[in-house]
N, C-alpha and C positions, 0 to 999 in steps of 0.2 A: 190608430187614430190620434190627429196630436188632440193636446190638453182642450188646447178652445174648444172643440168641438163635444167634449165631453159635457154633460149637463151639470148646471151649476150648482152648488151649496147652497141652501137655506134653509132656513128654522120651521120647528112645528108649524108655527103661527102660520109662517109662510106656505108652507106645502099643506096645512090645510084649507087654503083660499084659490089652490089650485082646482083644476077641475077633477070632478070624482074619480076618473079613472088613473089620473098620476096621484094620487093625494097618498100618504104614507100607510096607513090602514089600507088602500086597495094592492099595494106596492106587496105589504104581507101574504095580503089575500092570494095574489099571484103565485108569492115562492110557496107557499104551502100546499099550491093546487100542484106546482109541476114537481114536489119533493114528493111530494103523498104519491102520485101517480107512477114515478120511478119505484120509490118502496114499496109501493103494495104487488107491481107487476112484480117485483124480487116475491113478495113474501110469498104472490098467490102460485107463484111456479115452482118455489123454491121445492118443497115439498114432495112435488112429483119429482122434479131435476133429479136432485139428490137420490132418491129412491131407483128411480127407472132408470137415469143414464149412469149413477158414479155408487150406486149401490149402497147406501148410507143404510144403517141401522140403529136403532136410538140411541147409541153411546154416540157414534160419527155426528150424530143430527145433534147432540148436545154440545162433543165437540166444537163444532161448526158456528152455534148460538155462541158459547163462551171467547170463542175468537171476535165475532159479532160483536161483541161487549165491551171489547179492552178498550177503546175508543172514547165508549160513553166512560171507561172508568176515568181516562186521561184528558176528562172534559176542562178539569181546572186548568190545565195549561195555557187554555182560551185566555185566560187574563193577561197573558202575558205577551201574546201575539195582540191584546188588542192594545200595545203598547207602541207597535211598530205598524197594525193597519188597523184600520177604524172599522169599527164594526161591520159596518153596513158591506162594504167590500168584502172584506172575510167570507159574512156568511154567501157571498154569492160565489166568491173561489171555491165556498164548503158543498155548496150546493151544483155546480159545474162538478167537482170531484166526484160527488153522491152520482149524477148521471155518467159519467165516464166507468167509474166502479161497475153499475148495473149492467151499464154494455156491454164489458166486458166477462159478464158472468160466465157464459156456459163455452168461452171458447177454451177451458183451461179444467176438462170433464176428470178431474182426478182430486183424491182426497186433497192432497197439497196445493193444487190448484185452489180449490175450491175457499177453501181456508184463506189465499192470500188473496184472492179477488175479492171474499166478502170482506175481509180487514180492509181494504181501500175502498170501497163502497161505503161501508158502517164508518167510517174517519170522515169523508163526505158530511154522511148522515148526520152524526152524532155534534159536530161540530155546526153543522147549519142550525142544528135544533138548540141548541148552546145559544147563540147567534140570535135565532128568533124569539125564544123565548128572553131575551134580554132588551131586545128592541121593542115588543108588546108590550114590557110595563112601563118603560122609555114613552113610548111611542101614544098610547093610552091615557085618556086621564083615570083617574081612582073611578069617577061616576061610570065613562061610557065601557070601560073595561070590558064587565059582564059579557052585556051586550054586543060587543064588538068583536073580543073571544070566542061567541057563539058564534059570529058570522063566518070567522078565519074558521075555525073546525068544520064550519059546514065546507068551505071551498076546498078543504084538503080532502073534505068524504067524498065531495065533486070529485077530485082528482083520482081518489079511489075507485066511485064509480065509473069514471071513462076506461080506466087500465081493466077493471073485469067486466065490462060491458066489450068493449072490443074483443077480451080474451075470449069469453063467452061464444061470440059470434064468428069469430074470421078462424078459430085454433081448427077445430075438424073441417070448415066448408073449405078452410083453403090451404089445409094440412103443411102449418106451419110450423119451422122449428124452433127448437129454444132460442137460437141466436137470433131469429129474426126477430121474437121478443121482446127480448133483452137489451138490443142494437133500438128497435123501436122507442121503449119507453127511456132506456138512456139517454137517446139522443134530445127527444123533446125535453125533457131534465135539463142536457147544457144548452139549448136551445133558449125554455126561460130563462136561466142565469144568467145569459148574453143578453137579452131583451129588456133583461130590468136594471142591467149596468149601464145603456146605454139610456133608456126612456125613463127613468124617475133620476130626482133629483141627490145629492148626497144630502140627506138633511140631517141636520144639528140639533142633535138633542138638548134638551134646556138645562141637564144637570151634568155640570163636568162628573163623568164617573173614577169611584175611588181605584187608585193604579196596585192592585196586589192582591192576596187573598184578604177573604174577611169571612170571620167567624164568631159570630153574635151571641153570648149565650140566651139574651131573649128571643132567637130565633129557634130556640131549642126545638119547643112542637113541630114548626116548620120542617126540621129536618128531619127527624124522626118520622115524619110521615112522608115526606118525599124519600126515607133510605124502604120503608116497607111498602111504598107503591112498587120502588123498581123491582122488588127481589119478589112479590106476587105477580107483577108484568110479566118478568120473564117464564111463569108455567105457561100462562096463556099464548104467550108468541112463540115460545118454543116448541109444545106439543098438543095444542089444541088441530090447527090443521093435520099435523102428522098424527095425530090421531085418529082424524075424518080419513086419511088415507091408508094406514096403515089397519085399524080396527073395522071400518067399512066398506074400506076399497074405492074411495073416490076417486076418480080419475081427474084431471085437468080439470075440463070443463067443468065438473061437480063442484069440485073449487069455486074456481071463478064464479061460477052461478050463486051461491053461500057467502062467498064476499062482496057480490053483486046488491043479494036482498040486503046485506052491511052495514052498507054503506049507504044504501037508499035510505035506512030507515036512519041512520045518527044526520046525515047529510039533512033531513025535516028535524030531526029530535035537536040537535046542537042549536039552533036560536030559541028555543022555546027552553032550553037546559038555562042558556044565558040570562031570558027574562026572569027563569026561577030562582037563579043564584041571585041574581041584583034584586029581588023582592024580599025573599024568605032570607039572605046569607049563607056564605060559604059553610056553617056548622051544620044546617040541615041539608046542603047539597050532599055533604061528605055523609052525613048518619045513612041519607038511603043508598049510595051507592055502595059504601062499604056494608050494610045489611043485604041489600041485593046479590052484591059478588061473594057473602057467604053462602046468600041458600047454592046460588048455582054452582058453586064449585062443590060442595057437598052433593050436590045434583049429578056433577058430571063423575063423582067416582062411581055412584050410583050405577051410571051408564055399565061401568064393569064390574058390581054387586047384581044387578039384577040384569043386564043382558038386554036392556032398553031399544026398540027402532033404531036407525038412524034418522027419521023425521025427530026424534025429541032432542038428539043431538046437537041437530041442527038449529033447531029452538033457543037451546042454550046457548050456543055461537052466538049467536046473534043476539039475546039480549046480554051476554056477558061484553059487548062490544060496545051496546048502547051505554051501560053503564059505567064501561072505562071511558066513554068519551066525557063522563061527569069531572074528570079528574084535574081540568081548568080551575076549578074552585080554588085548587090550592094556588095558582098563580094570585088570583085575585085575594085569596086571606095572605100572601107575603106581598103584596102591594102594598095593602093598606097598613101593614105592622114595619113596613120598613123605610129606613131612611133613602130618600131619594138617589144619592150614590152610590148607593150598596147594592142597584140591580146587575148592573153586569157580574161583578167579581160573584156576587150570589148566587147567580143565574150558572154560572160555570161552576161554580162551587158545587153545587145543590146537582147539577149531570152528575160530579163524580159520585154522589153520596148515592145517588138514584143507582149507581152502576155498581157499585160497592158490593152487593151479594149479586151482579150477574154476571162477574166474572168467573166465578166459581159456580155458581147455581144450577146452571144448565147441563157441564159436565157433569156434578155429582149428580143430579137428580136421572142425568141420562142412564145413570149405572140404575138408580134405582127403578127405575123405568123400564128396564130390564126383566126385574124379577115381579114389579107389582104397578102399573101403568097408577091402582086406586089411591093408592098411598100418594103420591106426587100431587093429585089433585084434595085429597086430606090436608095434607101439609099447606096447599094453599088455602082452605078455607078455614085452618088455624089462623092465617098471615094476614085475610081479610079481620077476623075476629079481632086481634090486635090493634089493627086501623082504626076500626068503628070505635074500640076502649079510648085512642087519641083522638077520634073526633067530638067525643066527650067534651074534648077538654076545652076545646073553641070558644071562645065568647060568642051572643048573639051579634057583638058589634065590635069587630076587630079593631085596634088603634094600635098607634105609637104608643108601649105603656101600660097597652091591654092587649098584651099577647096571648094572654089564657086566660080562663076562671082564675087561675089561683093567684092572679093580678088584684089590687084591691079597685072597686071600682072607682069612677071619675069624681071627684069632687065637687058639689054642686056648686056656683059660683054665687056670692049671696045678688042681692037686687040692689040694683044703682040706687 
């Protein structure tokens, strides 16, 4: 398509006076609905794939995660590509690659297969979420953030819920295979990517971002809690389904069905999380999710202590899911503590720190997995403990200045 025909550049200001559905907030809304939907159809099949057609066993399925991850670890590189293409394009080549990857999943049914198609799929992934998480706080002001954060998480849980509502429905009535799948939710994936190259504008964020890495040490909290969110994410994305499948026998559908209720339920919880964080602050969003994702993970070794239903299982999936969707807080307490240039290179920075133990994490914990399934999820409800001791540390009102408690507070200003 030549140049003229491509839609034009303009500013916040500008593409907010556009009408709702091009305006830059809906533009988000969109990539996260058709990324979340290619990711979750990968995640919610993965599980059976592996097992039933290429015969995976917890070390392989750890394996498989840790290849998964090399990606998010080599998220800082993003700075450096956004030197040669501007954000906005990136993440839709990132996100075109994210559906191309998933497409190609099950036609390559072998260990080495399997590994090389998830690395280009998770390179996709990992680099769109780099990408958007840099144009949200870009793209946002400090007030609507909250708010507006909720709305994007709810349209990715949308996207969630369409991929296991469909799976749900069409996988036994019309006994379909994994490639048709995979090819499905792929393709709708580069499908949006093409659609929002073409119908939203390139808009121009208001603060030239800084060109290279940047490491803050008043962002110290920040990172510390974005390195032990990732390295707690990956029990839960690695072996919470495979262990719906593997300990109770779920099949496909049962899947789908469990990410189905999932997603319903964060898809209503995500805007009413957002008006809670923009009320009460980021330090009481993070106390109750990281007290939350303690009891449960001490909950779910339990499952292999005490030999529990699988109805209570299932319970815990799903509130363990509502409460990492609380995990936005942290975007919005590094908003408000940092300097306006410093979102992208951070935003990429802060992937790799996030990725930092799930390069390794998945593998080893896979051996441990092995020998004691309870210990894995022990070891996470240590990881949550940790969290909640640095959520502590938060001020009730985060600033430039007042990165933690142990900041002195603001100075009062005396009276004209």
């Amino acid at each position: 398509m030549p140049l003229s025909l491509l839609p034009p550049e303009m500013s916040l200001a500008e593409g907010r006076a556009l009408p709702r559905w091009r305006r830059p907030e809906t533009m988000l809304a969109v990539m996260a609905f058709g990324s979340m939907l290619a990711f979750s159809t990968w995640m919610a099949v993965a599980a059976n794939f592996v097992i039933e057609v290429v015969a995976f066993d917890g070390s392989d399925n750890g394996w498989m995660h840790t290849v998964r991850e090399i990606p998010g670890f080599l998220a800082f590189l993003a700075i450096f590509i956004f030197v040669l293409i501007k954000e906005q394009s990136f993440g839709l080549i990132s996100l075109f690659l994210l559906g191309l990857g998933s497409a190609l999943t099950a036609e390559f049914p072998t260990f080495q297969g399997v590994l090389v198609v998830t690395f280009i799929s998770s390179l996709g992934f990992h680099y769109y979420e780099t990408v958007a998480q840099s144009l949200q706080l870009q793209w946002l002001t400090k007030s609507e953030a909250p708010k507006k954060l909720g709305w994007i998480v709810s349209a990715a849980s949308a996207g969630a819920l369409l991929s296991y509502a469909l799976i749900l429905t069409t996988w036994e009535a019309f006994d379909l295979s994994y490639q048709t799948i995979y090819w499905a939710s792929g393709g709708f994936c580069m499908a949006v990517a093409l659609f929002c190259r073409f119908a939203y504008p390139q808009f121009r964020s208001d603060t030239v971002q800084t060109k290279g890495i940047v490491l803050k040490r008043r962002y110290w909290l920040y990172y510390a809690l974005v390195f032990m969110s990732g390295a707690r994410r990956q029990i839960f994305v690695v072996f919470a389904a495979f262990m719906m499948v593997e300990l109770y026998g779920f099949k496909l559908s049962h899947i789908a069905g469990l990410m189905l209720a999932n997603y319903c339920a964060t898809m209503v919880a995500a805007p009413y999380i957002g008006r809670m964080i923009a009320r009460f602050g980021e330090r009481f969003a993070m106390l109750v999710e990281y007290s939350g994702l303690l009891t449960i993970f001490l909950l779910y070794a339990g499952l292999y202590w005490f030999g529990w239903p699988w109805e209570v299982a299932a319970a815990l999936y799903i509130a363990d899911h509502i409460f990492f969707s609380m995990a936005f807080a942290q975007k919005t307490y590094f908003q408000k503590i940092a300097d306006p240039e410093d979102q992208a290179p951070t935003a990429a920075v802060a992937f790799t720190i996030n990725h930092i133990a799930a390069v390794f994490l998945p593998a080893a914990l896979g051996y441990l997995w092995l020998v004691s399934p309870s210990s894995v999820y022990s070891l996470a409800a240590a990881m949550a403990g940790v969290s909640l001791c640095l959520a502590t540390l938060i001020p009730r009102h985060p600033d430039k200045g007042r990165e933690t408690t142990f900041a002195p507070p603001p100075v009062a200003q005396p009276a004209e």
